[in-house]
C-alpha positions as CSV (number, residue, x, y, z in Angstrom):
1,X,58.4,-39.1,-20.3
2,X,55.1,-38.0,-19.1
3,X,52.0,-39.5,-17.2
4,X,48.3,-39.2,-18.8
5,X,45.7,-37.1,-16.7
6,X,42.7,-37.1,-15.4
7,X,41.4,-35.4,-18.1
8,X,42.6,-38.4,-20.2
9,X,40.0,-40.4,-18.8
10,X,37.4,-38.9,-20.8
11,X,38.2,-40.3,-24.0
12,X,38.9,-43.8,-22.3
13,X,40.1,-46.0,-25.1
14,X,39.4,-48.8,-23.1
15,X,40.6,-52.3,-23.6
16,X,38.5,-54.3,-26.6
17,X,36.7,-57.3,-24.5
18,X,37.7,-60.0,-26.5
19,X,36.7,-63.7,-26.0
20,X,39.1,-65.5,-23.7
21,X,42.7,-65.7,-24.9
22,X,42.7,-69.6,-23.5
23,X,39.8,-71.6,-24.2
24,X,38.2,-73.2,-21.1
25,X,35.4,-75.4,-20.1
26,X,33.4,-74.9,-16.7
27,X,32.5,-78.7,-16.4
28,X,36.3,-79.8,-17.0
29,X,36.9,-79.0,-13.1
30,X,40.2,-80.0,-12.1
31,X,41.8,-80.4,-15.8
32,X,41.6,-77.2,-16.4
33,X,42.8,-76.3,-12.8
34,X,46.3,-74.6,-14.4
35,X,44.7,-73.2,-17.8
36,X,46.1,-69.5,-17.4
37,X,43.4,-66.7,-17.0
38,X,43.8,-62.8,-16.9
39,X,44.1,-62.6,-13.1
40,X,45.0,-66.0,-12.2
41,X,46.9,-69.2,-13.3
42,X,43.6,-71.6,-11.7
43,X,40.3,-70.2,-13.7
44,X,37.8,-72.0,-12.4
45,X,34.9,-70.5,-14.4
46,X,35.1,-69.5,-17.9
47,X,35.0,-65.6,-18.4
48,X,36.0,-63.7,-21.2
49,X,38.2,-60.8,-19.3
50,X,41.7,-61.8,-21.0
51,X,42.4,-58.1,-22.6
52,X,45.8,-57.4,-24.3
53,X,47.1,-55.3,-26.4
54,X,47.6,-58.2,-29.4
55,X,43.7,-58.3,-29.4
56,X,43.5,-54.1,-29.2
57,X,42.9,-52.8,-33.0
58,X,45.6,-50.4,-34.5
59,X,42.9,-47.7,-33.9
60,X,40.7,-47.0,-31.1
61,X,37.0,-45.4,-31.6
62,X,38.4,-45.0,-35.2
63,X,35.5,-42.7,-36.7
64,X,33.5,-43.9,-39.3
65,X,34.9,-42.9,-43.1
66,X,32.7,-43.9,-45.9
67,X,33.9,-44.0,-49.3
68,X,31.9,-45.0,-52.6
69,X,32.2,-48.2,-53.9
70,X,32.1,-48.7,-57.5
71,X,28.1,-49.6,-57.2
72,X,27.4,-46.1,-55.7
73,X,27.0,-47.7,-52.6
74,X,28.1,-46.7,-49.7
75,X,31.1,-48.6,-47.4
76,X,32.5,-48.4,-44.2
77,X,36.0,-48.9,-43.4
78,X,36.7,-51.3,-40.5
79,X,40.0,-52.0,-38.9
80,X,41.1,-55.9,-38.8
81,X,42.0,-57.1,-35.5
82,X,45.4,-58.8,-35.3
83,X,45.9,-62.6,-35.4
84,X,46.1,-63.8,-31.5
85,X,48.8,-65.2,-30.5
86,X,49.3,-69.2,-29.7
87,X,47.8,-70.7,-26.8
88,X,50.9,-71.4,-24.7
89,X,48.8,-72.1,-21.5
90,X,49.3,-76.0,-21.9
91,X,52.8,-76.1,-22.6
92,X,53.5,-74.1,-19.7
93,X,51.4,-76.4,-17.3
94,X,52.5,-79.2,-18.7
95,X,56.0,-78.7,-17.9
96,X,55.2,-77.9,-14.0
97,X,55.6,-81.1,-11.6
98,X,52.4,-81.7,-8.9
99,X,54.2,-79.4,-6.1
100,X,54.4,-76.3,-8.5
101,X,51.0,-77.3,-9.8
102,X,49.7,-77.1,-6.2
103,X,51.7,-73.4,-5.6
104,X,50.1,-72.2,-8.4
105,X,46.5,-72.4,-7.1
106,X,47.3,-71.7,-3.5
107,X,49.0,-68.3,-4.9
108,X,46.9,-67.9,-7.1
109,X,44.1,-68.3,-4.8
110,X,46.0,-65.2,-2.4
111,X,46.4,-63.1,-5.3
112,X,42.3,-63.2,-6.4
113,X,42.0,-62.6,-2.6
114,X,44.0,-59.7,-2.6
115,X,42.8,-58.7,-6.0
116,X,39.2,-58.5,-4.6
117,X,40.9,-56.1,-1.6
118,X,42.4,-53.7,-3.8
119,X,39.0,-53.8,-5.8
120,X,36.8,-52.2,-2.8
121,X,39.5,-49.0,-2.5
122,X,39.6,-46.5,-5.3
123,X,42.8,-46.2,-7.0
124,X,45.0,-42.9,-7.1
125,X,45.1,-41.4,-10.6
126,X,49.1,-41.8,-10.7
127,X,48.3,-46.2,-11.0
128,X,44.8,-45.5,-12.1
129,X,45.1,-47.4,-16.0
130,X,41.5,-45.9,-16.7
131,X,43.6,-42.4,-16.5
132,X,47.1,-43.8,-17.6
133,X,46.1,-45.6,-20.6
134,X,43.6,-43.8,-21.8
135,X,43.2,-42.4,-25.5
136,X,46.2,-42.6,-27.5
137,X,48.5,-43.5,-24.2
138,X,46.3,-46.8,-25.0
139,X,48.3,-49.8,-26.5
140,X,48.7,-51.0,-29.9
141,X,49.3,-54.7,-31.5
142,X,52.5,-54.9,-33.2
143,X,52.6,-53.8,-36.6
144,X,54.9,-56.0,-39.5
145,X,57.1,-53.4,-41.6
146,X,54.4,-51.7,-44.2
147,X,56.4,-50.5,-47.6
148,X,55.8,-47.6,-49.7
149,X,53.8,-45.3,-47.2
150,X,52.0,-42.1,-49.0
151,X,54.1,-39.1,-48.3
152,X,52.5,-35.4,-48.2
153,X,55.3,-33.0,-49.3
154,X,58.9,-34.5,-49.9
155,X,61.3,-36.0,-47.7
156,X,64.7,-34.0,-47.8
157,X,67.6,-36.1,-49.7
158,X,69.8,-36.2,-46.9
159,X,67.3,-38.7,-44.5
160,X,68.8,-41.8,-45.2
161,X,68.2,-44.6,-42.4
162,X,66.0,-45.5,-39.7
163,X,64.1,-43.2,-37.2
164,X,63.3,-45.3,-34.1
165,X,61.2,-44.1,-30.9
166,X,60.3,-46.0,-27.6
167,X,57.2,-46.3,-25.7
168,X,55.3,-47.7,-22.6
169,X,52.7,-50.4,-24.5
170,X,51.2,-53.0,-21.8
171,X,50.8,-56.7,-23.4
172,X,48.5,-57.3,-21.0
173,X,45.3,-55.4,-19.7
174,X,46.3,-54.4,-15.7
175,X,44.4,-56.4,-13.3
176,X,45.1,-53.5,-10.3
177,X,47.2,-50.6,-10.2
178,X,49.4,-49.4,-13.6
179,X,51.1,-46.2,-14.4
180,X,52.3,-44.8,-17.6
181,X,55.8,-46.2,-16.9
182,X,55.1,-49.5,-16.2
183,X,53.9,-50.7,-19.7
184,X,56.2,-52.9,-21.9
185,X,59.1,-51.5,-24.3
186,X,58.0,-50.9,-27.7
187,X,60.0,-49.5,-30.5
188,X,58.3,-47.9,-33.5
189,X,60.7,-47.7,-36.5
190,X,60.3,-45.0,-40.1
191,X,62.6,-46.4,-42.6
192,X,63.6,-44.0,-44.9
193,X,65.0,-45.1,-48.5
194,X,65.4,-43.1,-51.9
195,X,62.6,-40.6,-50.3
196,X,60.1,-42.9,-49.2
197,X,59.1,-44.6,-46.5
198,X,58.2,-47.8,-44.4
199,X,56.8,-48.3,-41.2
200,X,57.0,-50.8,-38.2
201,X,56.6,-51.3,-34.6
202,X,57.7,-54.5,-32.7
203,X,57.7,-55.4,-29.0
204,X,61.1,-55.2,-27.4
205,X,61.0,-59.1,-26.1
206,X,62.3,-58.7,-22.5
207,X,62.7,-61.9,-20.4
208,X,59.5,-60.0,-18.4
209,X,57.4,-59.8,-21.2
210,X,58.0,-63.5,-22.8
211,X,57.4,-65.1,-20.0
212,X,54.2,-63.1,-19.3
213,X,52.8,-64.1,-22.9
214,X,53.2,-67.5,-22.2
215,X,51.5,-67.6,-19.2
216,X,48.6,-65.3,-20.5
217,X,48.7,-62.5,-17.8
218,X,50.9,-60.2,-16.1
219,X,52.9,-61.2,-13.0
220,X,55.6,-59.2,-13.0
221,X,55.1,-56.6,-10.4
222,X,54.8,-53.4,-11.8
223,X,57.4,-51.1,-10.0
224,X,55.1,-47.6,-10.4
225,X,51.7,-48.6,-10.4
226,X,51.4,-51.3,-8.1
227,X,54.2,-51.2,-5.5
228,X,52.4,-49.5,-2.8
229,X,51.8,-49.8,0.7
230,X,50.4,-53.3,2.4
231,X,49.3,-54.8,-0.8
232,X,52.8,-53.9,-2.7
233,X,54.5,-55.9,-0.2
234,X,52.2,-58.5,-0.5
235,X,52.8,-58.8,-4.2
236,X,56.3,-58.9,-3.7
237,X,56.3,-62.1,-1.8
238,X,53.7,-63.3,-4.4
239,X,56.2,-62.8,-6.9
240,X,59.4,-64.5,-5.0
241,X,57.2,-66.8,-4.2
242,X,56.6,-67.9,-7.3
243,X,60.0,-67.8,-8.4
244,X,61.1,-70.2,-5.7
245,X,58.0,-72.3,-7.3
246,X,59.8,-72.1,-11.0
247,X,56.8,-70.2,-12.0
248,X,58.6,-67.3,-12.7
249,X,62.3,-66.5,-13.3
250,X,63.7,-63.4,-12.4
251,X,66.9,-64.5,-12.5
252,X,67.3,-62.9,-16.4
253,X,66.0,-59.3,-15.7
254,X,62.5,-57.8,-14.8
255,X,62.9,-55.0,-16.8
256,X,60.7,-53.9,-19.5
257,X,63.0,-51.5,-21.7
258,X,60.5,-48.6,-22.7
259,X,61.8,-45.8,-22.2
260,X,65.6,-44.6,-24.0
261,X,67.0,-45.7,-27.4
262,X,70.8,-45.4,-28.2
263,X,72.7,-46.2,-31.2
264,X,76.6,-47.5,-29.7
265,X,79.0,-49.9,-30.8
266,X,77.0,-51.0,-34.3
267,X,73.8,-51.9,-31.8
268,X,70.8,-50.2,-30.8
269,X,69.7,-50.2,-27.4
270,X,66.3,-50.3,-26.2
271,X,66.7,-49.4,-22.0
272,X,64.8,-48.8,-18.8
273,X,67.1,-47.7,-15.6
274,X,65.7,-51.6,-13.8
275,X,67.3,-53.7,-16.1
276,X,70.4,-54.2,-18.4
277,X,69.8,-52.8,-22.0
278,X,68.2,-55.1,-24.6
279,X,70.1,-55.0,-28.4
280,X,67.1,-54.2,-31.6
281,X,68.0,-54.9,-34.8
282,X,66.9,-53.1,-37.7
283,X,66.7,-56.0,-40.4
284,X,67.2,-54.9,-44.5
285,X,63.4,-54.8,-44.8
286,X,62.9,-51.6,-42.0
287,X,61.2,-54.5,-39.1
288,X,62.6,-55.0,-35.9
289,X,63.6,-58.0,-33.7
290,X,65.4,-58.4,-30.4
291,X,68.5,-59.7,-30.1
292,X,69.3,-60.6,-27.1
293,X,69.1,-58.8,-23.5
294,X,72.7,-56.9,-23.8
295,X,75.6,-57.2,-21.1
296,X,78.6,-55.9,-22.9
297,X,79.7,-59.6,-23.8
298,X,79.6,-60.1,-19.8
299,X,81.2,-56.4,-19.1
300,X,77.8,-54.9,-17.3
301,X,76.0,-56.5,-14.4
302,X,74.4,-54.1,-12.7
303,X,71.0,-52.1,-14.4
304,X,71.8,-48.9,-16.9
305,X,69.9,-45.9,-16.6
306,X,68.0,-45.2,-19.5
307,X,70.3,-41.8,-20.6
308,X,73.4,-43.0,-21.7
309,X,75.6,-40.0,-23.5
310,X,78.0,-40.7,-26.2
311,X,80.5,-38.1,-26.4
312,X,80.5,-36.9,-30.4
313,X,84.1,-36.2,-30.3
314,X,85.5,-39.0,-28.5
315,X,82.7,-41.8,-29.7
316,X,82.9,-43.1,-25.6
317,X,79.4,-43.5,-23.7
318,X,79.1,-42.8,-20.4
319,X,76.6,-44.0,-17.6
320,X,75.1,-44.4,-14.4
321,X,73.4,-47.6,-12.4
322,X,71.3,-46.9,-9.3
323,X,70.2,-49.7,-6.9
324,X,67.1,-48.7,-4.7
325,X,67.9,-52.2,-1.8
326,X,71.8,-52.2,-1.2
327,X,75.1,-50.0,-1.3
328,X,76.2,-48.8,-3.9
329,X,73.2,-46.9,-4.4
330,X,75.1,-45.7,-7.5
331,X,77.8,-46.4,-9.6
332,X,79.4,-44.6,-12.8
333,X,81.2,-45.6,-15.7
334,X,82.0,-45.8,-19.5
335,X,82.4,-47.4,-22.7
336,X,85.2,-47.2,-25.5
337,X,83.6,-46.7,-28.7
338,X,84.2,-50.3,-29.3
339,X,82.0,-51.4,-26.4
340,X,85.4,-51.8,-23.4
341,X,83.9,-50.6,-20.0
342,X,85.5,-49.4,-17.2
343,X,85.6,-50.5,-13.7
344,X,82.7,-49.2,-11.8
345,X,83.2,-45.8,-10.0
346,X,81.1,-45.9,-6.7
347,X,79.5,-42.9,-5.6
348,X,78.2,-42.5,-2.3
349,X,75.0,-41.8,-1.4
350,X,73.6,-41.7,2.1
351,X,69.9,-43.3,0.6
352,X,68.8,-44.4,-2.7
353,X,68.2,-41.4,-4.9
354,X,66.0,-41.3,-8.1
355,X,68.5,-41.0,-11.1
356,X,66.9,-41.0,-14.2
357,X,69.1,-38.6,-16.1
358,X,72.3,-36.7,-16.1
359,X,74.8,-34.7,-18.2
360,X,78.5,-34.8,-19.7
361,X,80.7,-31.8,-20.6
362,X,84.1,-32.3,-22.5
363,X,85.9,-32.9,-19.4
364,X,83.4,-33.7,-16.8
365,X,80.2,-36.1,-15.7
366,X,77.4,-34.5,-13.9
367,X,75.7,-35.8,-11.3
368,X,72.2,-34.8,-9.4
369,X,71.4,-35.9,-6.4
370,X,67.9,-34.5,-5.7
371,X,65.0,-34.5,-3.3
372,X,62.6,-37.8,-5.1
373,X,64.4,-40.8,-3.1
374,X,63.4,-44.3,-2.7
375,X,62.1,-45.6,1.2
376,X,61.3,-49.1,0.7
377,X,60.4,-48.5,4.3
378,X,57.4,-46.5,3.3
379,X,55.5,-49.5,2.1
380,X,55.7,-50.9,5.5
381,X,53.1,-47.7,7.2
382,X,51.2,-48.0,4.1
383,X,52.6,-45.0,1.7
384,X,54.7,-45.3,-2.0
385,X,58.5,-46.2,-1.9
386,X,58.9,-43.0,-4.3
387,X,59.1,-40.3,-1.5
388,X,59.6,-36.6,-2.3
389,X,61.8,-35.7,0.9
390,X,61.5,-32.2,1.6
391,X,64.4,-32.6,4.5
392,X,67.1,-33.0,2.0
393,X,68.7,-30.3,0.0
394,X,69.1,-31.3,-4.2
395,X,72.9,-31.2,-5.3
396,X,75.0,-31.8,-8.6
397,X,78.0,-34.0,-8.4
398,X,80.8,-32.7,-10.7
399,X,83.4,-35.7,-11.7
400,X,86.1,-36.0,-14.4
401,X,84.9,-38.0,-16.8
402,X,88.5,-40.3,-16.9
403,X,88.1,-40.6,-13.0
404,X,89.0,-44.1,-11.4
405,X,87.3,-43.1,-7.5
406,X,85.4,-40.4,-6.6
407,X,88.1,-38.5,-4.4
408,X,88.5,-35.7,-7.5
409,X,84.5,-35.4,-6.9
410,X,82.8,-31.8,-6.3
411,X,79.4,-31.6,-4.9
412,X,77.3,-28.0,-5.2
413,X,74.2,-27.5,-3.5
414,X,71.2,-26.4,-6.2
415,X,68.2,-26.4,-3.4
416,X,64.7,-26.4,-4.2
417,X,65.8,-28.1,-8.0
418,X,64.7,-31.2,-9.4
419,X,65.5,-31.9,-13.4
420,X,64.2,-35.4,-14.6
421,X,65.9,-34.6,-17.5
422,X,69.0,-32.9,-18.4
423,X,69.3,-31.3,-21.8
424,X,73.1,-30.3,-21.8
425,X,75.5,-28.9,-19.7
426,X,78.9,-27.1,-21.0
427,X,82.6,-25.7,-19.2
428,X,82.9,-21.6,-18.9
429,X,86.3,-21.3,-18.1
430,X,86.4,-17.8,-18.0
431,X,83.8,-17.9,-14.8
432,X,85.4,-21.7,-13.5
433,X,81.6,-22.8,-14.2
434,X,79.3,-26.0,-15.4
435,X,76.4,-24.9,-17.0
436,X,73.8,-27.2,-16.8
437,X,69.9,-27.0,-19.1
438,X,67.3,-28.9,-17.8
439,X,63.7,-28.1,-17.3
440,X,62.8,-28.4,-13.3
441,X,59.6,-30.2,-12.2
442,X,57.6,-29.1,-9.2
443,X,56.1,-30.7,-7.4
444,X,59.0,-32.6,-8.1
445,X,57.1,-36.4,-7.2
446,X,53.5,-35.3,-9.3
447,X,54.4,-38.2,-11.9
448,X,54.8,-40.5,-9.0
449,X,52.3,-39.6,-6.3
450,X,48.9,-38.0,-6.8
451,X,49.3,-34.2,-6.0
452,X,46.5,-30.9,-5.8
453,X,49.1,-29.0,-7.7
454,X,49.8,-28.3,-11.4
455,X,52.8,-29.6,-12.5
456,X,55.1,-27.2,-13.9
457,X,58.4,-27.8,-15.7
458,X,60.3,-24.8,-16.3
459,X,63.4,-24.6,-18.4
460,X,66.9,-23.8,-16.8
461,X,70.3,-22.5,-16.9
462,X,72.1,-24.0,-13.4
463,X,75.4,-22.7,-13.0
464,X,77.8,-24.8,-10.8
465,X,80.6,-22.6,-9.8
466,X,83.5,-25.0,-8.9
467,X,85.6,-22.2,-7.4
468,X,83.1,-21.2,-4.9
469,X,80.8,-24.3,-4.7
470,X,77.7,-22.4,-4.8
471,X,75.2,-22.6,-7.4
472,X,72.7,-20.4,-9.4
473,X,69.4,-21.4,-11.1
474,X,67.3,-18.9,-13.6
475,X,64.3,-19.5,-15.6
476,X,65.7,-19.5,-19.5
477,X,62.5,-18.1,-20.7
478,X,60.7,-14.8,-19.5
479,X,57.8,-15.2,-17.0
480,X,55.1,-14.0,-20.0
481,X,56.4,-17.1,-22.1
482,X,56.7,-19.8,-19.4
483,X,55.1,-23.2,-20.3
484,X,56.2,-26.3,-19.5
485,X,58.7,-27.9,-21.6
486,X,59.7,-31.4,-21.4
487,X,60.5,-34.1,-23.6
488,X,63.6,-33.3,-26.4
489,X,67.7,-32.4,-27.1
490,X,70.1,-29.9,-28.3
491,X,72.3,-31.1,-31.7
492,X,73.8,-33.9,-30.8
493,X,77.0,-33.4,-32.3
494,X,77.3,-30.5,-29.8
495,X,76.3,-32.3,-26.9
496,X,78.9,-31.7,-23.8
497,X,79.9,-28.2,-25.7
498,X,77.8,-25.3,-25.4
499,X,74.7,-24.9,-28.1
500,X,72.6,-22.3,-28.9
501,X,69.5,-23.9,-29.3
502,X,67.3,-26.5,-27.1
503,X,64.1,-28.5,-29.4
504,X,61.9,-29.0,-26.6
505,X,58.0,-30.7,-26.2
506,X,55.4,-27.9,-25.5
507,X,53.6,-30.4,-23.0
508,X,50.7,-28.0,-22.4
509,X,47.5,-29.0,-22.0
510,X,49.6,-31.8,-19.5
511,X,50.3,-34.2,-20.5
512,X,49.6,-33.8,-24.0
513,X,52.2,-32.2,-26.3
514,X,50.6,-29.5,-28.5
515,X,53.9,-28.4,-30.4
516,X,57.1,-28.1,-29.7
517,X,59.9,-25.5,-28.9
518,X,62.9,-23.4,-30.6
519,X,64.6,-22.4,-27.9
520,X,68.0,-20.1,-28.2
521,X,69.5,-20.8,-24.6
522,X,71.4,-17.6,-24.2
523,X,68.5,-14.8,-25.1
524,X,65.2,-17.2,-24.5
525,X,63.6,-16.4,-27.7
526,X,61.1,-19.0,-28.0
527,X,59.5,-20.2,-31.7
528,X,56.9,-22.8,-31.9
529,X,55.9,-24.9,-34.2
530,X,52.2,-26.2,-33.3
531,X,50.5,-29.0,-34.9
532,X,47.1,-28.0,-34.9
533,X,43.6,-28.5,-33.2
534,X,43.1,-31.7,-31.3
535,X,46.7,-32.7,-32.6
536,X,49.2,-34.1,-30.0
537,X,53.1,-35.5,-30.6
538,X,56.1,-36.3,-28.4
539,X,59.6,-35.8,-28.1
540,X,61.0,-33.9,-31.0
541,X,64.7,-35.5,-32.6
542,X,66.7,-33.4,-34.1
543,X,68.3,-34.9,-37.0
544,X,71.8,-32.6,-38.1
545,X,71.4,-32.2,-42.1
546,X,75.6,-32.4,-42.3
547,X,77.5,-32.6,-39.6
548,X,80.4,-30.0,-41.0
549,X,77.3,-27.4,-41.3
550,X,78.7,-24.3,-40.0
551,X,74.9,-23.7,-38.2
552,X,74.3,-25.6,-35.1
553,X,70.4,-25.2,-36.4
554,X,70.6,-26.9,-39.7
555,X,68.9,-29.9,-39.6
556,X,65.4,-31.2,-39.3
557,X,62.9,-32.4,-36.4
558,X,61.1,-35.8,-36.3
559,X,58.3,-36.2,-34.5
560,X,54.9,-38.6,-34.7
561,X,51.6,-36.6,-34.5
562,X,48.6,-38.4,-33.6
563,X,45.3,-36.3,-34.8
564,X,42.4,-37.2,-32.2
565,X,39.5,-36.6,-34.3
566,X,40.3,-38.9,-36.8
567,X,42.5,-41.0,-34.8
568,X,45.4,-41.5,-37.3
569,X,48.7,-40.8,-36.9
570,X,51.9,-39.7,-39.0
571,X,55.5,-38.8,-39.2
572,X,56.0,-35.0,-39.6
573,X,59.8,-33.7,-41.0
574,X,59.9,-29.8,-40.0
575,X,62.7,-27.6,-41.5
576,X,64.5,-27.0,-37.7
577,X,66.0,-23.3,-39.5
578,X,62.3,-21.8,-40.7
579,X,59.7,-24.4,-38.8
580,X,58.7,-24.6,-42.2
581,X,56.5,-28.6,-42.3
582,X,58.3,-30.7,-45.2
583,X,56.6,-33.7,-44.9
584,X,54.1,-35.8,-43.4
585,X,54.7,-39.4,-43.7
586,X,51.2,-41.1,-43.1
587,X,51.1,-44.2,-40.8
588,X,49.3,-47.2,-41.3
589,X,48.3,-47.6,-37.3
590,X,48.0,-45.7,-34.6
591,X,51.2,-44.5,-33.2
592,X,50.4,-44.2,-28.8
593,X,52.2,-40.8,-27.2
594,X,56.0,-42.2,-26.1
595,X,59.0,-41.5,-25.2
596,X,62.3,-41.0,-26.2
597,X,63.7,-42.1,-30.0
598,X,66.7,-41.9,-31.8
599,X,68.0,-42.0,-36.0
600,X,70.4,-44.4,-37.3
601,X,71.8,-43.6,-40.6
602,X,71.9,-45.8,-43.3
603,X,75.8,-46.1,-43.1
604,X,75.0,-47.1,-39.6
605,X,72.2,-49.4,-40.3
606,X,74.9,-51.2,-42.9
607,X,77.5,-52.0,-39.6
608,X,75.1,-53.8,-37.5
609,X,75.9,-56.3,-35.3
């Protein structure tokens, strides 16, 4: 997951100023006291600064193609805006009695005050959406499944099912701070069938996001961009506030599921570490709907991290939940294959800790603990809750992965080390060691808090010694090949076991991914596959040609390329043995940078729930 730059900002995509997504007269006065505008529920005056991503066109400063027509004359292309949605404005209002009416302008009235505040102080590029959103981190309308999509090349015989990949796409234009990591969860799906191909992408409908498109705006706080100092306490209460009104109900999650994918127990789940998982479904035609938000038929009700691990041998799923306000701060546990948790195993910490990621080996669960910790406290002087504390010394937690408490549990100082994401980790007998790949940020809060210095992310081999309980760290690749690598797997049928190879983003220029990344984790031989000039992808999936291949390298990478001078996107399919390009699927809309993505096969796709 990665944050756009300042450099970002030069290309600003900008939000398409469309006319007002609720219609309102000026001379109606109090009538149209709770029609919903884009920064408050009372719009006294009628001004056409609604912006959302259902009114943004598939394609941003789209350059102009000409074709001939059959006259000889020339034509220009033009991209259709999407239908808007409903006006929902008056059934909401309608359903609000006179004392909720009379809450909603008196906090709405605060909130246009404190709007106007934040206006007058520039904002830091980490929550600045002219740098966040920019280019193709910009938003997209959702896109119905589109059949039959031209195909340079040939798709390989054995892709049969559904690639899906998540992504941070805001509804709603921000009316004050947003970063990268706030936007809402969208999936984009590539069907494959019979060697060709369809395309879709669908909003994951959280209980945050509904209730935001029916009021018109965006009310949920947003965790990241706008949770800082005076004014993120401020709309904190705004936001409780409301829900003690009924405005608002955050009683069914605040989440907004953008950031992992996981196929488990004939579902796939769409996740962000603040709420529970929400379950997709891939209908027969290749689109996508939301099920319902996903609690493990009542089993889970705490938040999941977005990293689950299913264990390819024993079909189990493991996890973690962090809570940034009260003990536990974190709690572990798993799944059966047929979707039985187990009781929660709480794991003490002395202060909320950032936990985006971990890893699993065949016998054990590993744990970091690192430096970026949560201080609610912070907000209080004035500064972000997401504190890099330079007092504490980073640690991996090593637990058996059948464990009922956390007495059998074996922490190992790694200082100076923070991973946000873990790529594997593997037993060494021989040596009574964990080995654990992950590529280690510094400064380890730059995608949080705006910093002077580059951010590097260097791939690593951490050893965890459990004999001794110390700990080494070494940079995989040699210093003349360092760049910063972020954003991909091993095969996943070899996860927990040691692998030879690593398919990781080549996130250089940050945060744009130019290529990405064969890396063999035992010599650091590095091959790279690059997709070209002005070209920019994501995370790279490996997809296993047969699992009972005797090479752990045989297989193929997914991964959406967007091209930024003509603004189009596509699916490439890269031979993972040769980097040898197969085919480029070509996508009907533009396709924003993302996150992380997963494939379903079409076996899978068949046992749905």
């Amino acid at each position: 997951m990665m944050a756009s730059s300042p450099a970002a900002a030069s290309s600003i995509s900008a939000w398409v100023k469309p006319k007002s997504c609720h219609p309102c007269n000026s001379s109606s006065g109090l009538s149209s006291a709770l029609d919903l505008g884009s920064r408050s529920f009372h719009k006294p005056t009628c001004r056409p600064n609604i912006n959302c991503s259902l009114h943004t066109p598939s394609v941003l400063h789209f350059p102009k193609h000409t074709s001939s027509s059959p006259t000889g004359v020339s034509t220009v292309k033009t991209t259709t805006l999407p239908k808007e949605k409903p006006d929902f404005s008056s059934s909401v209002s309608t359903q609000w009695n006179f004392f909720q009416s009379a809450a909603a302008m008196a906090l709405d009235a605060v909130e246009n005050a404190l709007v106007a505040r934040e206006a007058r102080h520039p904002l830091p590029k980490t929550a600045d959406p002219t740098v966040q959103i920019a280019g193709n981190f910009a938003p997209v309308p959702e896109q119905p499944v589109r059949h039959s999509l031209t195909v340079d090349g040939r798709i390989p015989d054995c892709i049969q099912g559904v690639y899906t990949r998540n992504g941070a796409n805001p509804l709603h234009e921000p009316v004050a701070g947003h970063h990268l990591f706030d936007g809402d969860g969208m999936v984009h799906a590539v069907r494959f069938k019979d060697g060709e191909a369809s395309y879709a992408c669908r909003f994951t409908e959280t209980q945050r996001l509904v209730q935001e498109r029916e009021l018109g705006r965006p009310v949920f706080p947003k965790a990241i961009g706008e949770l800082h100092g005076h004014s993120g306490i401020a709309r904190l209460l705004l936001f409780y506030a409301r829900g003690l009104f009924g405005l608002v109900d955050q009683s069914q999650g605040t989440g907004v599921a953008n950031a992992g994918l996981v196929y488990f127990n004939r579902r796939l789940l769409a996740m962000s570490e603040d709420d529970l998982p929400y379950h997709i479904r891939v209908n027969p035609s290749g689109d996508l709907e939301t099920v319902e938000r996903y609690d493990f038929d009542g089993q889970l009700r705490s938040t999941m991290i977005a990293h689950p691990k299913v264990d390819p041998v024993s079909g189990e799923m493991f996890a973690l939940s962090y809570d940034v306000v009260q003990k536990p701060y974190l709690k572990y546990f798993r799944f059966s294959p047929n979707g039985d948790k187990s009781p929660d195993v709480e794991i003490p910490l002395a202060e909320p800790t950032m936990m985006h990621d971990f890893a699993i080996t065949e016998r054990f669960v590993v744990v970091p603990d690192q430096q970026v910790v949560f201080k609610l406290q912070e907000m209080i002087t004035g500064g972000s809750p997401v504190v890099y504390d330079k007092n504490k010394t980073s640690r991996f937690g090593v637990l058996d992965k059948n464990a009922t408490d956390v007495s059998g549990m074996r922490w190992i100082d790694a200082p100076d080390c923070f991973c946000f994401h873990l790529w594997n980790a593997w037993e060494e007998p021989q040596t009574d060691e964990v080995v654990v790949i992950g590529s280690c940020m510094t400064p380890a809060d730059s995608i949080f808090n705006e910093c002077d210095d580059g951010l590097k992310s260097v791939l690593s081999e951490i050893r965890l010694n459990l004999n001794t309980g110390k700990s080494t760290r070494r940079p995989i690749l040699p210093e003349s090949e360092q760049v910063n690598l972020e954003a991909g797997m091993v095969n996943r049928n070899s996860l927990g076991r040691k692998t030879q190879f690593a398919y990781l983003a080549l996130a250089e220029p940050w945060p744009k991914v130019s290529g990405f990344a064969k890396v063999d984790l035992s010599t650091g031989k590095v091959r790279k596959f690059i997709y070209g000039e002005q070209r920019y992808g994501g995370e790279p999936l490996f997809l296993p040609r047969d699992p009972n291949s005797d090479r752990e390298d045989d297989g193929y990478i997914l991964v959406f390329v967007h091209d930024e001078k003509t603004w189009k996107s596509e699916l490439q399919i890269v031979n993972a043995m040769n980097l040898q390009l197969e085919a480029s699927v070509k996508l009907p809309s533009r396709v924003p940078y993302g996150f992380h993505g997963t494939f379903i096969s079409s076996k899978e796709l068949e046992k749905q729930a």
